[in-house]
N, CA, C and O atoms as a DFTB+ gen file, in Angstrom:
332 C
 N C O
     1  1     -18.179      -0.368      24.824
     2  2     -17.052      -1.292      24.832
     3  2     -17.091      -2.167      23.582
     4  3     -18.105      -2.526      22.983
     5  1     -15.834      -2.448      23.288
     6  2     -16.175      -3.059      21.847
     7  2     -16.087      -4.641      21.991
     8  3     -15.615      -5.022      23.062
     9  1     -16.399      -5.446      21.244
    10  2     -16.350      -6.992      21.349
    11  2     -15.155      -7.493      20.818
    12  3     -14.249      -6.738      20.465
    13  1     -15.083      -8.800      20.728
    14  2     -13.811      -9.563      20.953
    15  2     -13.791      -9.233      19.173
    16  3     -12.841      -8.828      18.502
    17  1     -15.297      -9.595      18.694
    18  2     -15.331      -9.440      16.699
    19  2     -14.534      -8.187      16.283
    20  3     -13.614      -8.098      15.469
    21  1     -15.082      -7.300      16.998
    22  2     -14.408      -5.521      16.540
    23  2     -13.419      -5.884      16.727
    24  3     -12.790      -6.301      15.755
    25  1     -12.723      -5.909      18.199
    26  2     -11.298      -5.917      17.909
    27  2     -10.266      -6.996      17.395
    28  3      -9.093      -6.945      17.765
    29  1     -10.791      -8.115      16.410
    30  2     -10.311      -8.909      16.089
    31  2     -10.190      -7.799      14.894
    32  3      -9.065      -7.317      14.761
    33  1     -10.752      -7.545      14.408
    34  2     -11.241      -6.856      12.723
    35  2      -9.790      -5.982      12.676
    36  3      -8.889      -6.159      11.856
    37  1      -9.805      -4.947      13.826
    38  2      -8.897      -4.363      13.939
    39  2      -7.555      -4.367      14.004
    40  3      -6.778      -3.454      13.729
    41  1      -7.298      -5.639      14.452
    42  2      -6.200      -6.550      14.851
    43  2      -5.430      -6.958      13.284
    44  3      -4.290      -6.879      12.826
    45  1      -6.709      -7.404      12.818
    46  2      -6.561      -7.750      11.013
    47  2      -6.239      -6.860      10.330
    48  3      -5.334      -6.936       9.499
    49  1      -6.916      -5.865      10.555
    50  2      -6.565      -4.847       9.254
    51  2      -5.151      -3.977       9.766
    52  3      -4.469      -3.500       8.859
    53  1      -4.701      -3.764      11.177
    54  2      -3.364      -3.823      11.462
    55  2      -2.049      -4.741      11.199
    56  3      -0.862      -4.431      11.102
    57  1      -2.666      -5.893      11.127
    58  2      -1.330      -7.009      10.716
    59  2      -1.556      -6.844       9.504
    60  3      -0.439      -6.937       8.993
    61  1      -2.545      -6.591       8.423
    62  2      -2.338      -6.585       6.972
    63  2      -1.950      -5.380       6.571
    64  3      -1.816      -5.183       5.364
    65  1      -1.727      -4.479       7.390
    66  2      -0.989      -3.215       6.806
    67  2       0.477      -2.981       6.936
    68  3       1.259      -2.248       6.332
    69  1       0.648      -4.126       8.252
    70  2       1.950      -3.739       8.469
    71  2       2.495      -4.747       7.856
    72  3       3.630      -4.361       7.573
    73  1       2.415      -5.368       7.638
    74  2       3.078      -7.003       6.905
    75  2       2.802      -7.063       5.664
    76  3       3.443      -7.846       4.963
    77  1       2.020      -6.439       5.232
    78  2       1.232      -6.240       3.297
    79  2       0.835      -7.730       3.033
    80  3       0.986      -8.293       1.949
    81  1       0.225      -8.387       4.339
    82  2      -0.716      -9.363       3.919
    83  2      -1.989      -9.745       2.848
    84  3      -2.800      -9.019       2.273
    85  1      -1.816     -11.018       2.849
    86  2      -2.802     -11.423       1.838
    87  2      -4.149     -12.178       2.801
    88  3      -3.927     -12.858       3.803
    89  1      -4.788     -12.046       2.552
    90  2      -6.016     -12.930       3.101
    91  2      -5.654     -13.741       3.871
    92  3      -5.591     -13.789       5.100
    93  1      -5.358     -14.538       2.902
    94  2      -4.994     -16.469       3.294
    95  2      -3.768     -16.850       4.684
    96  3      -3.575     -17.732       5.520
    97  1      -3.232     -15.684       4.290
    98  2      -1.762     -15.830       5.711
    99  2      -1.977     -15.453       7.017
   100  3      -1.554     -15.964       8.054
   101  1      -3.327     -13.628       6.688
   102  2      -3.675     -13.226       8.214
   103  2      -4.747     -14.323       8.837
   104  3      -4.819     -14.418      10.062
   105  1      -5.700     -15.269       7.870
   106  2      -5.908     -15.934       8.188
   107  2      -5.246     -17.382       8.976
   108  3      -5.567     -17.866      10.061
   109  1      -4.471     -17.732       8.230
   110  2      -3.348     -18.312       9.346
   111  2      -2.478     -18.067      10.229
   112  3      -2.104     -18.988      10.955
   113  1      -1.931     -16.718      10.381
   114  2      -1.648     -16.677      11.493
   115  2      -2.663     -15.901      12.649
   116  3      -2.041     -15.470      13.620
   117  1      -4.176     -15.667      12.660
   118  2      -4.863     -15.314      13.692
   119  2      -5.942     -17.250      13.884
   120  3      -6.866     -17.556      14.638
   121  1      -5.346     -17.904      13.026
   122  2      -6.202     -19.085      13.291
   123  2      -7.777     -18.910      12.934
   124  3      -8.428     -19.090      13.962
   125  1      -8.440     -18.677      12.041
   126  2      -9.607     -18.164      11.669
   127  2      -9.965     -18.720       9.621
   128  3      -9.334     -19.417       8.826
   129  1     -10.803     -18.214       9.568
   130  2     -10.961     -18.341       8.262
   131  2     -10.329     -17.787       7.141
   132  3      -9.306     -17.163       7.424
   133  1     -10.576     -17.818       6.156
   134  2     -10.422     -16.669       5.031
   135  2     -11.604     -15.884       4.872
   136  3     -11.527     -14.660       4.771
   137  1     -12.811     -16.562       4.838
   138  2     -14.206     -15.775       4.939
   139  2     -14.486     -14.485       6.231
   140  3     -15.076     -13.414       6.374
   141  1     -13.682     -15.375       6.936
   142  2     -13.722     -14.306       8.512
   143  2     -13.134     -13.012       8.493
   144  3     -13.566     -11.910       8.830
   145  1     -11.572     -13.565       7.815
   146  2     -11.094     -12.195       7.240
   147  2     -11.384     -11.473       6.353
   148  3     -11.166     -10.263       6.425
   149  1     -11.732     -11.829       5.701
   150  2     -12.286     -11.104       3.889
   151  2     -13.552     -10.082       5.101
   152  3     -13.414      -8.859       5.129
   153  1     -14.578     -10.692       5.911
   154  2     -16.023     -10.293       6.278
   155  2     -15.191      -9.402       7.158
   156  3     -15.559      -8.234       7.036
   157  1     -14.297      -9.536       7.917
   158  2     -13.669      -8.460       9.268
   159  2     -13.122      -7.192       8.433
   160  3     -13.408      -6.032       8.726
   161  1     -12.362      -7.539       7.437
   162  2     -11.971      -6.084       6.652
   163  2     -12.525      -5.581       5.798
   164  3     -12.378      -4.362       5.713
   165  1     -13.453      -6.309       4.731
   166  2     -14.441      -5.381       3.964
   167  2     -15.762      -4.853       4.892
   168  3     -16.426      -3.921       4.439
   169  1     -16.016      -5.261       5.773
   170  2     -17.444      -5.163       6.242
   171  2     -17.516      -4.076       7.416
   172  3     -17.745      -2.867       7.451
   173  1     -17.178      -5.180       8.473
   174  2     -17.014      -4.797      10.088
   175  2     -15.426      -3.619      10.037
   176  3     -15.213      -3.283      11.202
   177  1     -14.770      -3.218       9.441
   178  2     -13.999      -2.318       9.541
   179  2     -14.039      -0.970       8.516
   180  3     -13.351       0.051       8.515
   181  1     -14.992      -1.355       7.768
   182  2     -15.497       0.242       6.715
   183  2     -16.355       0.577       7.569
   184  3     -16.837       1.653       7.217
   185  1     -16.990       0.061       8.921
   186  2     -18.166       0.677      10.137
   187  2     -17.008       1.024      10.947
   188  3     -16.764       2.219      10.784
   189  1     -16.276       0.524      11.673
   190  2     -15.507       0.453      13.048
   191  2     -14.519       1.725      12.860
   192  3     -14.563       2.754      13.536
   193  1     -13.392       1.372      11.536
   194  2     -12.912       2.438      11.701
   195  2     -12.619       2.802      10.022
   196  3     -11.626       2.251       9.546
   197  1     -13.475       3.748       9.051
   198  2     -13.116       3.905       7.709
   199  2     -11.641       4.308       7.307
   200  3     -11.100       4.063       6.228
   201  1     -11.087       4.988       8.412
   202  2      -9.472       4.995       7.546
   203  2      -8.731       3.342       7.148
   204  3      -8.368       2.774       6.119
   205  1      -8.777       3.002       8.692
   206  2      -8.026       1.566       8.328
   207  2      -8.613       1.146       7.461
   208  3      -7.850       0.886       6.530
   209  1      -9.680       0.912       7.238
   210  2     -10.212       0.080       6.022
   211  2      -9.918       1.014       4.858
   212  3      -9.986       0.230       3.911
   213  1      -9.751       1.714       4.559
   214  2      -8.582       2.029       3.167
   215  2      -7.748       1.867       2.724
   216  3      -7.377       1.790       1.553
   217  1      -6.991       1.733       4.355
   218  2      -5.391       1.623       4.064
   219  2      -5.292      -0.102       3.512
   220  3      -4.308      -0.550       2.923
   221  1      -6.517      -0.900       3.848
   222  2      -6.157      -2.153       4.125
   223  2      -6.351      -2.594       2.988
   224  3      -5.589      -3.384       2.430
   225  1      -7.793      -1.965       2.314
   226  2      -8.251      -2.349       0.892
   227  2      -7.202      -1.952       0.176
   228  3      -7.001      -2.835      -0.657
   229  1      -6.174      -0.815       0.016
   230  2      -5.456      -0.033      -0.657
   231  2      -4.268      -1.725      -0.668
   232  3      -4.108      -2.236      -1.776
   233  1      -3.753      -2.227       0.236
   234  2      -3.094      -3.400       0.339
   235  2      -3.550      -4.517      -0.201
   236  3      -2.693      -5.143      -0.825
   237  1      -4.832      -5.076      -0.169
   238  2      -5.235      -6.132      -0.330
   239  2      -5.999      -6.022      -2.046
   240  3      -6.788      -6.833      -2.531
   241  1      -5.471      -4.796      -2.672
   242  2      -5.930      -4.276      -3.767
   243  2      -4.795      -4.929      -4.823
   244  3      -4.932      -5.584      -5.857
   245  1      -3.367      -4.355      -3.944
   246  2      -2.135      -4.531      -4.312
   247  2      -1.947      -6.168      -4.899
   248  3      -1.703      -6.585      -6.032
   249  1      -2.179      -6.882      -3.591
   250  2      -2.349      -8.470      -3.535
   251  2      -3.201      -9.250      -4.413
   252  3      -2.998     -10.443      -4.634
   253  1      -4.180      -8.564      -4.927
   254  2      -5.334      -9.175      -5.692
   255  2      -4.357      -8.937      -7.341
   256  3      -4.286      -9.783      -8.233
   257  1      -3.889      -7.948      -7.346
   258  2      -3.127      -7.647      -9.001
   259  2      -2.317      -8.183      -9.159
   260  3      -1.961      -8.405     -10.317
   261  1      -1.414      -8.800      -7.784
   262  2      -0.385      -9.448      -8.241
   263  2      -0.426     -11.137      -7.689
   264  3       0.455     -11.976      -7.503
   265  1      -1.580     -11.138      -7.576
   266  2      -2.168     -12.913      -7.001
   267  2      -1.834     -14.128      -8.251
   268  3      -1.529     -15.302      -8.040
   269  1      -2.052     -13.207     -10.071
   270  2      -1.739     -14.341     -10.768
   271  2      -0.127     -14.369     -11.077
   272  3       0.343     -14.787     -12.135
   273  1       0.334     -14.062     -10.421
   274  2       2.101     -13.699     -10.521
   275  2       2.477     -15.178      -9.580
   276  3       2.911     -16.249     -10.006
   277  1       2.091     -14.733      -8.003
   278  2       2.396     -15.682      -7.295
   279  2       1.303     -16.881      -7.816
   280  3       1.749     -18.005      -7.587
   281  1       0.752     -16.879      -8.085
   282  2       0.303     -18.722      -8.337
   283  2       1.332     -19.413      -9.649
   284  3       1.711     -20.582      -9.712
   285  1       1.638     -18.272     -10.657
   286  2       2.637     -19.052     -11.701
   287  2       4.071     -19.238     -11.094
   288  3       4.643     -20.296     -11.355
   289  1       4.802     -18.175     -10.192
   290  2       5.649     -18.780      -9.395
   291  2       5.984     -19.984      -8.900
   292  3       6.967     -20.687      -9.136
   293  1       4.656     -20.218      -7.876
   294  2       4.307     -21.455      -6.766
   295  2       4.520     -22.692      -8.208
   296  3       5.327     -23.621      -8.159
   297  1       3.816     -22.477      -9.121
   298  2       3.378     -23.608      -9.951
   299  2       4.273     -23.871     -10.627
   300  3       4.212     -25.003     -11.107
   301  1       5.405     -23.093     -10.975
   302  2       6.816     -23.169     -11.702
   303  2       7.698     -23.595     -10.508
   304  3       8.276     -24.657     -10.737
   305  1       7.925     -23.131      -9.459
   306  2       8.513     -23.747      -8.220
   307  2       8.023     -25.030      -8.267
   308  3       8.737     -25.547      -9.127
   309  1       7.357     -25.754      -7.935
   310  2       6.668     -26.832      -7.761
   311  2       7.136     -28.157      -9.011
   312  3       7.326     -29.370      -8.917
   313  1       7.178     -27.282     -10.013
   314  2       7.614     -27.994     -11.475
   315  2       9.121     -28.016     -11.515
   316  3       9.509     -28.944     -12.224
   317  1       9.925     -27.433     -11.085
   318  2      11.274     -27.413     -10.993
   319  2      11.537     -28.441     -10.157
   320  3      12.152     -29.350     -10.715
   321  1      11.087     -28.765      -8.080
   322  2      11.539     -29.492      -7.388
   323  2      11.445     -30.805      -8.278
   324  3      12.454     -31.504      -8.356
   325  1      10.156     -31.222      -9.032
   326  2       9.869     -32.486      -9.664
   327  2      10.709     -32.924     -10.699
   328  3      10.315     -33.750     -11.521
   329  1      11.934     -32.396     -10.729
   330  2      12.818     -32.859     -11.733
   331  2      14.342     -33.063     -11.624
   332  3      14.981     -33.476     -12.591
């Protein structure tokens, strides 16, 4: 039987595939860390189940290349309201 950890992991690397989540969001919406998630999908889900964890890294691969895109966005958004 698996534990509440496994199937949280699983839970994660399902909402980040279907939503093309980033870390920081599946972390807010399962109420948890970012460390928790980062440790549930690189770790505990390349054991539990190796496909999902491809599909998920294959996503969160995506997110990492285009992470300095959205911070100059946010930071240009941010600079616009202030004026």
């Amino acid at each position: 039987m698996k534990g509440i950890v496994e199937e949280r992991a699983a839970m994660l690397g399902e909402y980040i595939i279907q939503s093309k989540a980033t870390v920081r969001s599946a972390a807010k919406k399962f109420g948890v860390s970012k460390s928790t998630v980062h440790k549930d999908v690189s770790e505990r889900l390349k054991i539990l189940n190796p496909q999902l964890y491809r599909e998920v890294k294959d996503v969160l691969e995506v997110n990492k290349a285009q992470r300095h895109i959205r911070g100059g966005m946010a930071t240009k958004n941010k600079y616009k309201k202030l004026t």
